[in-house]
N, C-alpha and C positions, 0 to 999 in steps of 0.2 A: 823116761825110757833109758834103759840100758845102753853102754856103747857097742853091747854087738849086734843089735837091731841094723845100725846105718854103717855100710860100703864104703869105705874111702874115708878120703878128710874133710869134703863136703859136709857140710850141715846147712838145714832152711834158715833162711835170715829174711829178711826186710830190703828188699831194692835201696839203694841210693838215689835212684831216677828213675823214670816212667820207663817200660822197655817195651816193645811191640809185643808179646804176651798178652799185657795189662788191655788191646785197647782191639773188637771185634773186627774193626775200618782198620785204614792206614793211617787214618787220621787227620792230624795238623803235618805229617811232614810232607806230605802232596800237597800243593797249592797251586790251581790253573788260574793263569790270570783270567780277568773279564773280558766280554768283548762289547762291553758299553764304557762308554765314557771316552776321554780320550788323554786319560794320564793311567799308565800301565797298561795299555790295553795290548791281547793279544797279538804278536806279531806277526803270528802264522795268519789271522784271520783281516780280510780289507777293512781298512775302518775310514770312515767318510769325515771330509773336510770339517773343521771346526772352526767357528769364526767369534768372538768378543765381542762384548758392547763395551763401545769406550763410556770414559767415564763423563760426567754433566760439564762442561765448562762454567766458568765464572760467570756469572752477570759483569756485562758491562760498565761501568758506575755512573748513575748519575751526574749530568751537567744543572749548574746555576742556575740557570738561563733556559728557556723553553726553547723549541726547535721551531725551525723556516716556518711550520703548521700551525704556529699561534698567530693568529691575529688579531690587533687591539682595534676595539671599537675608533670609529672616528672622531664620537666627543669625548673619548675618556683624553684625558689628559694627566702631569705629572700630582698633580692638586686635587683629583680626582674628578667629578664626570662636569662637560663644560654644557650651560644653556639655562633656561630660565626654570624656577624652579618648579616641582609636578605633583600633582596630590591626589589620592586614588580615594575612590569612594568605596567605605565597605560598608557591609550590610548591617541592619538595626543588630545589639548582641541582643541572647535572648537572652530574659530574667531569670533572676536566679531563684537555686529551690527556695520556699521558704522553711525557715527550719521548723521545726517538729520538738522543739521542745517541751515540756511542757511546763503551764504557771503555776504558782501558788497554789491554786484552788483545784487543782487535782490532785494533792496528797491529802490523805487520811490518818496524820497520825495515832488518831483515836481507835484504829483498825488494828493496828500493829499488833497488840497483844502482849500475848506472856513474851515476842519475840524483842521487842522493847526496852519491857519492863520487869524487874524480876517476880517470878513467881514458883512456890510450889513444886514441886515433883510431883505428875500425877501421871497416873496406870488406866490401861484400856482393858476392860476381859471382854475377851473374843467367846464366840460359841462354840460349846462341843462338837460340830461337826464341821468345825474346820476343815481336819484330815482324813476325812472321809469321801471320795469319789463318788460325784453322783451317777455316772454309769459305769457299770463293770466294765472290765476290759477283757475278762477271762471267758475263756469258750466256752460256750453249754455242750451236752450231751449232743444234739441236735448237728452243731458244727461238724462233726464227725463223719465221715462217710467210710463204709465197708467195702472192703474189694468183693469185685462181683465173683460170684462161683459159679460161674456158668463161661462156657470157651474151654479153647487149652491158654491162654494166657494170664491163667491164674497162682498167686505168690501162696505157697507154701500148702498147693494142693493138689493131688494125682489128679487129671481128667483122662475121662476116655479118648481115643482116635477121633479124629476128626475127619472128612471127607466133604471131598466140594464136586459140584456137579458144573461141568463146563458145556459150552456149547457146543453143540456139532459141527463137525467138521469139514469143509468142504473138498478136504485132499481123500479119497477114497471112499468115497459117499457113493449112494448109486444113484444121484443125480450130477455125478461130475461129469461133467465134459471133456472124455479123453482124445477125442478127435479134433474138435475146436470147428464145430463146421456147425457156421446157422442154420437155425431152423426155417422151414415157409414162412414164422411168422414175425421173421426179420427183415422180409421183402414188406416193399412199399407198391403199394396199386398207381403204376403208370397212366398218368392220364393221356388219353387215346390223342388229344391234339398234337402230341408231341411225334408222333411215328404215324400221323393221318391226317387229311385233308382236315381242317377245322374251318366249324361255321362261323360268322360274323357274327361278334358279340356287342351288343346293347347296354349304354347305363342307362336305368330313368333318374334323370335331374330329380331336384324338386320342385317344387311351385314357386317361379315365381310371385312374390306378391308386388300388386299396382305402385306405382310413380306416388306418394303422397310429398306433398309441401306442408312441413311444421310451422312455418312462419308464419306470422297472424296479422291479418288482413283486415280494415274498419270494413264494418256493414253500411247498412243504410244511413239508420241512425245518426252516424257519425257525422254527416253532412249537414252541414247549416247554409241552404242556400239562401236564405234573406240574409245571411252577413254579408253576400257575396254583392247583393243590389247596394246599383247608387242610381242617384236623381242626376237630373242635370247632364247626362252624357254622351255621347257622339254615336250616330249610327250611319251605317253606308247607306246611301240613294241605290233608286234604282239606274237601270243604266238607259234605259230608251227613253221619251218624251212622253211628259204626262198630255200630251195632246195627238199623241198618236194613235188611230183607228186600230183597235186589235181582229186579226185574221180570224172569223170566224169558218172554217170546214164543215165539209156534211158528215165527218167523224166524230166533229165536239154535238152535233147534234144527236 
């Protein structure tokens, strides 16, 4: 561009440093302190007590020697334990596995084979239908299914309108009930005992049935009175004297 285009002795250059221009904000040159923490923090705003966890102290060091809480048995002594001496009975051990290895007479080296002994290179041919699957895996015709044409929620085909038929409706029907007032035949028939003298009323029970005893009782049968007889045995006297005259009456006659 010509020099009578530009005014004066100004011409565009390149800043030396960022200038407030370059930047939408004010940027980095505002900085408000925080109101956390409590190293900078605001001074306009209260900030609450702070306190340190000191640091761990040393362990104490070990003494030689055990503390007042030891106490040594009374037969131990410097020579070790003092008294006659003691022997503990343990249980039988159990026997051991026996091993599983096996003799002589369970190799076969005769078996071994060509692995053995050297032999030959020799080839297997396998059958032609090795690489052949015996069920298909690919879909028949049959697998296939066709979207239905019939609805409107049919892919890639106009249907006609559809319509639905809903139920009737009970808000402006001419059997709505704009009053709200029962009918006669939402009363119930008062029974007359309740607002009139009522007569005395009667249950008939039912039958009792008779007093039976289940328990079972011997019959006749069951009595053996000749077991009951003995010989030889004591009977009561009478009480008057066998020599005494008996009162005959003109009633015994």
């Amino acid at each position: 561009m010509g020099s009578d285009v530009w005014v004066g002795s100004w011409r565009p250059h390149r800043p030396r440093g960022p200038i407030a221009a370059l930047f939408k904000s004010p940027g980095p040159k505002y900085s408000l302190p925080p109101n956390t923490g409590y190293i900078l923090h605001d001074p306009s705003r209260p900030r609450a007590p702070a306190y340190t966890f000191g640091a761990r102290l040393p362990t104490q060091q070990r003494t030689c020697g055990p503390g007042p809480g030891h106490l040594v048995p009374p037969h131990m002594t410097v020579r070790g334990p003092d008294g006659a001496p003691s022997y503990s009975i343990h249980g039988r051990p159990r026997d051991s596995a026996r091993f599983l290895t096996p003799g002589p007479g369970r190799y076969f080296p005769e078996r071994a084979g060509n692995v053995a002994y050297p032999s030959a290179s020799h080839h297997t041919m396998a059958s032609r239908d090795w690489g052949v699957q015996s069920e298909q895996q690919t879909p028949g015709p049959g697998s296939y299914t066709m979207p239905s044409l019939l609805g409107p929620h049919v892919v890639g085909k106009v249907s006609a309108p559809n319509y639905s038929m809903y139920g009737r409706s009970a808000v402006g029907a001419f059997f709505e009930d704009l009053s709200k007032t029962p009918g006669p035949c939402a009363y119930h028939v008062v029974n007359p005992g309740v607002y009139k003298s009522r007569a005395p009323q009667f249950t008939m029970l039912a039958r009792t049935s008779l007093p039976q005893d289940s328990t079972r009782k011997p019959g006749p049968a069951a009595y053996n009175v000749e077991k009951y007889r003995k010989t030889g045995g004591w009977s009561f006297g009478i009480r008057h004297s066998e020599y005494q005259v008996p009162v005959t009456t003109d009633a015994d006659k």
